[in-house]
Backbone bond lengths (Angstrom), bond angles and torsions (degrees), N, CA, C in turn:
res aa  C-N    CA-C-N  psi(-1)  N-CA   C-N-CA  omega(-1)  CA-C   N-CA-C  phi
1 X - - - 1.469 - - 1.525 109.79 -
2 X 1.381 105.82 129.98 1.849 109.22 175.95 0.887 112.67 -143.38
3 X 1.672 119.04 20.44 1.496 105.38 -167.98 1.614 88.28 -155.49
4 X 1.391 113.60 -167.49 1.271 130.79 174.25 1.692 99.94 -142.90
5 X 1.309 126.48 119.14 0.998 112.14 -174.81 1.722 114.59 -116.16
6 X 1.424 107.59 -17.13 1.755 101.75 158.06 1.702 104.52 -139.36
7 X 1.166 108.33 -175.56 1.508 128.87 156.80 1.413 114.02 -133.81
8 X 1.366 109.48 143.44 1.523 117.84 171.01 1.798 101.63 -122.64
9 X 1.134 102.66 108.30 1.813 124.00 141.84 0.901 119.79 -47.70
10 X 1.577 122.73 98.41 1.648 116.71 155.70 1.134 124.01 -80.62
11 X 1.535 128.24 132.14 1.478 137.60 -137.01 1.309 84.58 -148.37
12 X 1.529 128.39 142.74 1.195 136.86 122.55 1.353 135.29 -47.54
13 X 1.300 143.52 -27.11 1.586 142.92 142.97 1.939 96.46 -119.38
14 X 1.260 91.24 128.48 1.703 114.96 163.98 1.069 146.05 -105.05
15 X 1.350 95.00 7.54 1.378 121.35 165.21 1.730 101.63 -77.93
16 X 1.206 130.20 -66.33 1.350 151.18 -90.81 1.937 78.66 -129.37
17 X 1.548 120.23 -48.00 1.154 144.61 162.64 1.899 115.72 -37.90
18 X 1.414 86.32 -71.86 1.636 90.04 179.78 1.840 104.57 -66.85
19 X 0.905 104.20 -52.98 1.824 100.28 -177.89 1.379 106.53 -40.84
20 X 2.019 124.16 -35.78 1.051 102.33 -161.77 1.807 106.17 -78.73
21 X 1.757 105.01 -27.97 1.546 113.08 -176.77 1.546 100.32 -64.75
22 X 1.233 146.72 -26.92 1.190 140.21 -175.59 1.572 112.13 -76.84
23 X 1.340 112.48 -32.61 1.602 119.65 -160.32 1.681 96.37 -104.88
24 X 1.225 109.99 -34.68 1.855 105.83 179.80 1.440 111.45 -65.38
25 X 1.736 102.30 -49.79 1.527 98.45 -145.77 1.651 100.07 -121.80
26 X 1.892 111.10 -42.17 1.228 105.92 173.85 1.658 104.83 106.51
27 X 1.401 95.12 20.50 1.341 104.91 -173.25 1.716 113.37 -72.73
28 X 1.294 130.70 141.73 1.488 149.33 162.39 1.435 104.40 -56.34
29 X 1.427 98.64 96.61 1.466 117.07 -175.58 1.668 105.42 -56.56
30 X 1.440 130.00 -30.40 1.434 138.18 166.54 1.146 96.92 -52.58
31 X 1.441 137.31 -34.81 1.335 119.91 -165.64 1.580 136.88 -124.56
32 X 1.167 96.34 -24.20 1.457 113.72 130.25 1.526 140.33 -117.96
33 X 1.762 114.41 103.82 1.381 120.04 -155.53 1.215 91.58 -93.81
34 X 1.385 117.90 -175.25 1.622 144.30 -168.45 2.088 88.83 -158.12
35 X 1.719 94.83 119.87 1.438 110.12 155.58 1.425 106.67 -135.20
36 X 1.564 109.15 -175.54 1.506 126.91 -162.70 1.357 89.42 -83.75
37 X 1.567 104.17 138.90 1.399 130.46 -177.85 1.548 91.43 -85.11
38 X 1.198 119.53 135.19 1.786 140.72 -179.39 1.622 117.16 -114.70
39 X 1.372 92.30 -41.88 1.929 108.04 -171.56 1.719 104.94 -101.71
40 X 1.394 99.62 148.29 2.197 99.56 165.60 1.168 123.21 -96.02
41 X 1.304 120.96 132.32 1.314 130.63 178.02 1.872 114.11 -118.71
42 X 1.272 88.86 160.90 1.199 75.48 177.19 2.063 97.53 -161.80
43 X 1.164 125.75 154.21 1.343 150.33 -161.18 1.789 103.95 32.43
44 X 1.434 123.76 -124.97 1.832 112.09 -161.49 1.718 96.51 -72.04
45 X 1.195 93.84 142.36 1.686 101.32 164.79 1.262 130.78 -73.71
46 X 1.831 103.77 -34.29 1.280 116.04 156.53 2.073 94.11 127.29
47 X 1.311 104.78 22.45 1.622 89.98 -156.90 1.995 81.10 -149.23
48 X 1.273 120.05 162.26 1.244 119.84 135.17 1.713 107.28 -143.23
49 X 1.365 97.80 -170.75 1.628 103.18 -176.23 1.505 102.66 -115.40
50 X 1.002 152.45 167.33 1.534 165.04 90.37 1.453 121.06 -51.83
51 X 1.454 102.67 132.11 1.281 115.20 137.53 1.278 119.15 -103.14
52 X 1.234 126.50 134.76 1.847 142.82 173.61 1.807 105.87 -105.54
53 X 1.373 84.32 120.75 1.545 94.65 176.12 1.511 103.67 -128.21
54 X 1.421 103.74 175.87 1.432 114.34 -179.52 1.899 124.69 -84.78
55 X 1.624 85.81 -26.17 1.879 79.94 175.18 1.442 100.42 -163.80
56 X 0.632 148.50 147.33 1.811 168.54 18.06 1.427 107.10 148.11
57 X 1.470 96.44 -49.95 1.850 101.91 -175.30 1.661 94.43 -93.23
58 X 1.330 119.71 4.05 1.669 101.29 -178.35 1.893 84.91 -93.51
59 X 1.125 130.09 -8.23 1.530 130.33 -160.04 1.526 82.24 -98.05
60 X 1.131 138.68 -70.86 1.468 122.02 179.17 1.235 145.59 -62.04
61 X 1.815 100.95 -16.81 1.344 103.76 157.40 2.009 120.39 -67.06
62 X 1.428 105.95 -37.21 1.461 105.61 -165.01 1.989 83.13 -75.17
63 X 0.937 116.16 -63.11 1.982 99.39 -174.15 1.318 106.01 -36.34
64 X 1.286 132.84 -50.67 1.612 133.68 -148.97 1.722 77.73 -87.87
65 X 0.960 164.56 -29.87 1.459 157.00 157.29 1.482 121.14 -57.91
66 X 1.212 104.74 -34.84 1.752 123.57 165.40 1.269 119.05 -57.01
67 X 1.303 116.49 -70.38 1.353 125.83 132.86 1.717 117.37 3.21
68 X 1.080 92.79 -104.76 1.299 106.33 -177.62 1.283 127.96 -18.59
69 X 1.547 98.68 -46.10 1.641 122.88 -177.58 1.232 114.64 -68.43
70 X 2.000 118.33 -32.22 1.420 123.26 175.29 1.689 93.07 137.32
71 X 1.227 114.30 -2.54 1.581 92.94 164.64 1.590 142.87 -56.56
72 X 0.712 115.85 -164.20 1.734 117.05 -170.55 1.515 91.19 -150.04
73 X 1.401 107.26 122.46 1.282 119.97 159.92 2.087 121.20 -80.88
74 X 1.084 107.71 118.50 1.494 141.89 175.76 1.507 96.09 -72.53
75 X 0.801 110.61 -67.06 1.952 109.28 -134.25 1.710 93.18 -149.25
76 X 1.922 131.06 83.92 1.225 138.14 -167.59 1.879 99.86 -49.29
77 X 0.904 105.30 167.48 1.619 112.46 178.40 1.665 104.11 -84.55
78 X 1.320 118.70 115.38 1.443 123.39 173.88 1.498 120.02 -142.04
79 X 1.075 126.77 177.36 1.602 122.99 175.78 1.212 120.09 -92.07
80 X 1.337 113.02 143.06 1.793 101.12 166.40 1.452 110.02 -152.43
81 X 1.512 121.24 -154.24 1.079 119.49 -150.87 1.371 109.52 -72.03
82 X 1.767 112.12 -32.02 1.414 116.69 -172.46 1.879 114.86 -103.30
83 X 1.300 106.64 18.54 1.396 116.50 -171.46 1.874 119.00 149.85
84 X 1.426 82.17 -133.94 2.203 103.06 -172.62 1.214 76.49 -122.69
85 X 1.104 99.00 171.75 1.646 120.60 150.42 1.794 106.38 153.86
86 X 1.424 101.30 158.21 1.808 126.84 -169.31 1.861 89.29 -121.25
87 X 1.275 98.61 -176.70 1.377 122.15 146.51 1.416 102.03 -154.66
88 X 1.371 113.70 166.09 1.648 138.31 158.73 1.233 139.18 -136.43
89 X 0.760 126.27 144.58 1.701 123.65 -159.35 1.700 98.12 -100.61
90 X 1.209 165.28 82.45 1.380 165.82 -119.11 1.758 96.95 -104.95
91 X 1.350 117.67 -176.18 1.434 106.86 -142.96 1.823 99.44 -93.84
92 X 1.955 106.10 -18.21 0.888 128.79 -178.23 1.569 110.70 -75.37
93 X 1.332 113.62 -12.76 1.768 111.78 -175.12 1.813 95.89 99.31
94 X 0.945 155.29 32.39 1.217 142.22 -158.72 1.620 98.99 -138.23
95 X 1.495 121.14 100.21 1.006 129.52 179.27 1.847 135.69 -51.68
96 X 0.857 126.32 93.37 1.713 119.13 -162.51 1.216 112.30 -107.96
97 X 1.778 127.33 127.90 1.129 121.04 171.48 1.703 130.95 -91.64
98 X 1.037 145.40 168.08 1.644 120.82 -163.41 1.709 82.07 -159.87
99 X 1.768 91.42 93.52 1.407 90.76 159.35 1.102 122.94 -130.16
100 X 1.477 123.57 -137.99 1.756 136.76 -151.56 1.476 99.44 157.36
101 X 1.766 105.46 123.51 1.223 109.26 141.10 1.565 137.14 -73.95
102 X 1.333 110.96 -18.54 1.498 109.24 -177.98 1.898 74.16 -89.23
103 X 2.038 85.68 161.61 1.487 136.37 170.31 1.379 120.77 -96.39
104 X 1.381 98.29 -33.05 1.745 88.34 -171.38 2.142 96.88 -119.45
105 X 1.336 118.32 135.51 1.419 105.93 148.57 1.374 131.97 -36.86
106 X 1.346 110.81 150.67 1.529 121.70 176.38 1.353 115.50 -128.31
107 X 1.519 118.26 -43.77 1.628 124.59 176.17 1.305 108.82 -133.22
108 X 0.687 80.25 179.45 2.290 108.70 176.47 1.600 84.24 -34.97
109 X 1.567 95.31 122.97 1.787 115.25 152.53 1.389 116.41 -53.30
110 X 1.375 145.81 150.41 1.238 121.55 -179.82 1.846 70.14 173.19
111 X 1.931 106.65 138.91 1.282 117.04 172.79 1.925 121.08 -66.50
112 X 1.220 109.44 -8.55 1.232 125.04 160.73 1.483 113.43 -3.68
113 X 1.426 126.08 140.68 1.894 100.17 167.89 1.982 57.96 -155.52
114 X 2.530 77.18 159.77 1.428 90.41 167.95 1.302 131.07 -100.57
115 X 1.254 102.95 -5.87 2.059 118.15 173.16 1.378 105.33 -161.47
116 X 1.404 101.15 171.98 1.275 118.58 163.97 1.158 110.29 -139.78
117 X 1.640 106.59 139.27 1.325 137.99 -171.69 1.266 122.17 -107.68
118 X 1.545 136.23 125.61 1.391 127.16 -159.92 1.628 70.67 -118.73
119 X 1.697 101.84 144.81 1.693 92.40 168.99 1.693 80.34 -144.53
120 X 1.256 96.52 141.35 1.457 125.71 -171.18 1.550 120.77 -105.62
121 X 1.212 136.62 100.46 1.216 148.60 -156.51 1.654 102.83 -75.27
122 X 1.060 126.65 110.23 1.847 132.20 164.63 1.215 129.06 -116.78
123 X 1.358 110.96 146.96 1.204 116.02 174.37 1.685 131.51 -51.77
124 X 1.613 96.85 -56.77 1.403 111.62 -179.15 1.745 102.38 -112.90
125 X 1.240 97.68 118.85 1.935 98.20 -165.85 1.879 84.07 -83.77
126 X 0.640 136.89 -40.14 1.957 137.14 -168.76 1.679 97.06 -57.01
127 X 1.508 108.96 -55.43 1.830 105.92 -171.70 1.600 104.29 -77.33
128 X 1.670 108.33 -38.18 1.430 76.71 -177.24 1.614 112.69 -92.87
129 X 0.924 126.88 22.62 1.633 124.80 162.05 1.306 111.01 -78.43
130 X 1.335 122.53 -47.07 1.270 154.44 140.07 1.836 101.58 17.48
131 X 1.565 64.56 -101.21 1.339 87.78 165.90 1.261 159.33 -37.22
132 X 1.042 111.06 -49.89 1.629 132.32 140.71 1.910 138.35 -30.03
133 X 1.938 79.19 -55.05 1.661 91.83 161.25 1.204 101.18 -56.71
134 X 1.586 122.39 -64.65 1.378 105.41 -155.91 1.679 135.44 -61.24
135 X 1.279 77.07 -2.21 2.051 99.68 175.04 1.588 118.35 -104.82
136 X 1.556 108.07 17.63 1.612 120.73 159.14 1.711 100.56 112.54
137 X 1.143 101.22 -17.49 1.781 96.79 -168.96 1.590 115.36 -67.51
138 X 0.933 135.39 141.84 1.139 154.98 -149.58 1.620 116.15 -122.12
139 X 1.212 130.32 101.19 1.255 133.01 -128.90 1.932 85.51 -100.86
140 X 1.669 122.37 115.46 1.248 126.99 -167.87 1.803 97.63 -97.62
141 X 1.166 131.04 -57.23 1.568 138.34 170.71 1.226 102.12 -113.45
142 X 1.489 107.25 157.21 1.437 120.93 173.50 1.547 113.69 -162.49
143 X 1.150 115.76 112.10 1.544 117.91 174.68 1.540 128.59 -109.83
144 X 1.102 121.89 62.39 1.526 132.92 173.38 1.447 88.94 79.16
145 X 1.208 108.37 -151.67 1.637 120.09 178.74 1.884 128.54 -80.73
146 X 1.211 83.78 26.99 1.998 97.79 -173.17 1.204 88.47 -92.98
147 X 1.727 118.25 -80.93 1.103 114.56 -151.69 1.441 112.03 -134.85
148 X 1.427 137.41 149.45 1.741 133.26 146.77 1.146 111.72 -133.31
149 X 1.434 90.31 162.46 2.054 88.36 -160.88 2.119 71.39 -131.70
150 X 1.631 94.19 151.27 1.335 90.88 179.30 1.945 104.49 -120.00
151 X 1.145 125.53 136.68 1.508 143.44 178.98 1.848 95.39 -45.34
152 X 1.501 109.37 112.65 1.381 120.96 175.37 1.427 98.09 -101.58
153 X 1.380 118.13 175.66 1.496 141.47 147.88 1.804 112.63 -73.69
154 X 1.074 120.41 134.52 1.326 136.13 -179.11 1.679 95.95 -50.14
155 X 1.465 116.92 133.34 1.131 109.15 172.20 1.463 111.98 96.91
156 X 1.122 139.91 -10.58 1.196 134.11 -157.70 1.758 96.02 -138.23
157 X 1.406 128.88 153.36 1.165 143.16 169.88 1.580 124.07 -54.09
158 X 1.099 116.38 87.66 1.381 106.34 176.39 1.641 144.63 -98.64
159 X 1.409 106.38 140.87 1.524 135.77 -150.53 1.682 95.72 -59.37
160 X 1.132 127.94 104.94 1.479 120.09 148.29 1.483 110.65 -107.12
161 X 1.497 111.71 148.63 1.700 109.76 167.33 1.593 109.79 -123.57
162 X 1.159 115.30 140.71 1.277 138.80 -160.99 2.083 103.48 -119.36
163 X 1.424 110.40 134.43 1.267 93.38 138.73 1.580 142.05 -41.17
164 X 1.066 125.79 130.07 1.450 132.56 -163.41 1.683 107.88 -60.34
165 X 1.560 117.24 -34.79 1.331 116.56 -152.60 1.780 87.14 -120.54
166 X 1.724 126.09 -4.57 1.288 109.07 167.06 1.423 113.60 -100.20
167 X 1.605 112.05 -8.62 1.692 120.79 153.52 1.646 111.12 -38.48
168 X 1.580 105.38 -84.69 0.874 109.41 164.62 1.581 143.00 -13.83
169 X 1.833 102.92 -58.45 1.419 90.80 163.92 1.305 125.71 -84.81
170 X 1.069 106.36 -20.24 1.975 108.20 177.77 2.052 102.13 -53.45
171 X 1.181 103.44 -37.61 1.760 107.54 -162.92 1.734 100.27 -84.21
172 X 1.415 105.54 -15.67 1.480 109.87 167.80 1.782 94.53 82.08
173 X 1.251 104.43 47.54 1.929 102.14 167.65 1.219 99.18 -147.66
174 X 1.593 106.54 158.95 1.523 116.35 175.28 1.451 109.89 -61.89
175 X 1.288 119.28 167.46 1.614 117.02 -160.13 1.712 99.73 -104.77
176 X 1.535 125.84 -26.30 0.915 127.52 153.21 1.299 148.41 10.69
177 X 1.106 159.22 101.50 1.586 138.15 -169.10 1.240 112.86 163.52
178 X 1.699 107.37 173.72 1.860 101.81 -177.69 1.626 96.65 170.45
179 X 1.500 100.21 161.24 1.539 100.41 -159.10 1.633 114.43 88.15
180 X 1.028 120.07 163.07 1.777 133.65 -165.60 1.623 101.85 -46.99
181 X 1.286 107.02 134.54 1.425 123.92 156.91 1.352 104.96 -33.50
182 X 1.900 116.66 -50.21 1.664 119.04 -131.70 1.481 134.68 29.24
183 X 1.495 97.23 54.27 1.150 98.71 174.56 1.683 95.83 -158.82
184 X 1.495 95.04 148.00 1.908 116.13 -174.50 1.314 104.46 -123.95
185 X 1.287 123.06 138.52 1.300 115.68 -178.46 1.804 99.30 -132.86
186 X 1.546 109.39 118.27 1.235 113.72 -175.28 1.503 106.45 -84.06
187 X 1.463 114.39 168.19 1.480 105.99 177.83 1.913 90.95 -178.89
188 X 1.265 137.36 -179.11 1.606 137.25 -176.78 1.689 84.80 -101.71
189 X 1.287 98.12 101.45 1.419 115.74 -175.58 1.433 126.43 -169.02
190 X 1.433 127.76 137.60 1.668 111.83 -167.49 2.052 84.04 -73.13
191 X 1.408 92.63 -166.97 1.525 110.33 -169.30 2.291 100.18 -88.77
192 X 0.648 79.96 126.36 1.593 103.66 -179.24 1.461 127.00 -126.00
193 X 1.628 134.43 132.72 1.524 120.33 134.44 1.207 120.49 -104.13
194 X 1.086 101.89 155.18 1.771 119.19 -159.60 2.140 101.00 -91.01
195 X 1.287 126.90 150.11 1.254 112.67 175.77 2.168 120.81 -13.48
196 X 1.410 85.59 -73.41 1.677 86.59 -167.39 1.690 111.71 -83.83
197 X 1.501 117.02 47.92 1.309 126.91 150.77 1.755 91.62 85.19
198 X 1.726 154.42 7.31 0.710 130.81 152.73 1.630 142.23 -41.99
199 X 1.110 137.55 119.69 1.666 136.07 178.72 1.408 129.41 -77.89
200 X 1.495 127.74 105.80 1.374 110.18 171.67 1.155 95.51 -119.89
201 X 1.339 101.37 166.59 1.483 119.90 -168.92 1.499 102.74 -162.89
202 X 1.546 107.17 145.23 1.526 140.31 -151.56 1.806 94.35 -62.68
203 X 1.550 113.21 114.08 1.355 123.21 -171.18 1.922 100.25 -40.45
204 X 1.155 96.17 -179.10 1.715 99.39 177.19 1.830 95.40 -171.79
């Protein structure tokens, strides 16, 4: 395994779900899916998503489109030390961040983004980094026990892990929660959970 090659969203209506990922963001329904929610959850799931874009007004166009669609703004779009960036809370409960390292525009605004990042909130950042290597992943950044981001294939969703409770504050929500992730993360892999109860299962 070296990659992540979809996600599935568990949603309570999936109809209503995918329209909003198609109309907010423009997302590759192959790659980020929406199925029927089975399990209860309730406050952080423990995970959010990113979008990475190239500049500032592509980060306010995709929120002000989020919006539009029925999102809930989290976290307003502002500057800081490491870039732009918003968050949104999507209509399904599924937290999304929309950033940029550059500060200033350069070209044409356009909702465009260059990846997406699933970053996964843990308890123990040492076991589950750990861990991961030992399932092919390939460790790309790494900063003590905050954060590692692991080296994907172009095109494909990539794995960062985060402290569980500095997720939380970066996405601007209480860290709180319990009950199902709702979320599956496919990848060329038998079926697995990862330390803090994540699911992958063998791409299709």
């Amino acid at each position: 395994m070296n990659s992540i090659d979809a996600i599935t969203l568990e949603v309570a209506d999936t109809e209503a779900a995918a329209r909003f990922y198609s109309d907010a963001f423009g997302l590759d329904p192959k790659q980020v899916r929406v199925g029927a929610a089975e399990s209860p959850t309730a406050g952080f799931r423990g995970f959010t998503l990113s979008l990475v874009v190239s500049q500032p007004g592509n980060v306010d166009a995709l929120l002000a489109a989020a919006v539009d669609a029925g999102a809930t703004v989290v976290k307003p779009a502002a500057k800081s030390l490491w870039g732009y960036g918003g968050v949104v809370q999507a209509p399904d409960g599924t937290i999304w961040q929309l950033a940029t390292s550059k500060k200033k525009d350069t070209g044409r605004v356009t909702r465009e983004f260059d990846e997406i990042v699933l970053l996964l909130g843990v308890e123990d950042m040492k076991a589950s980094k750990q861990f991961y290597v030992e399932r092919g992943l390939a460790v790309g950044k790494s900063f003590g026990s905050k954060y590692v981001e692991f080296a994907t294939e172009p095109g494909t969703v990539k794995l960062s892990l985060y402290k569980r409770r500095g997720l939380a504050k970066v996405a601007g929500v209480d860290a709180e929660g319990s009950g199902s992730h709702r979320l599956v993360i496919a990848a060329d892999t038998a079926p697995f959970e990862d330390p803090d109860g994540f699911a992958w299962q063998p791409a299709q």
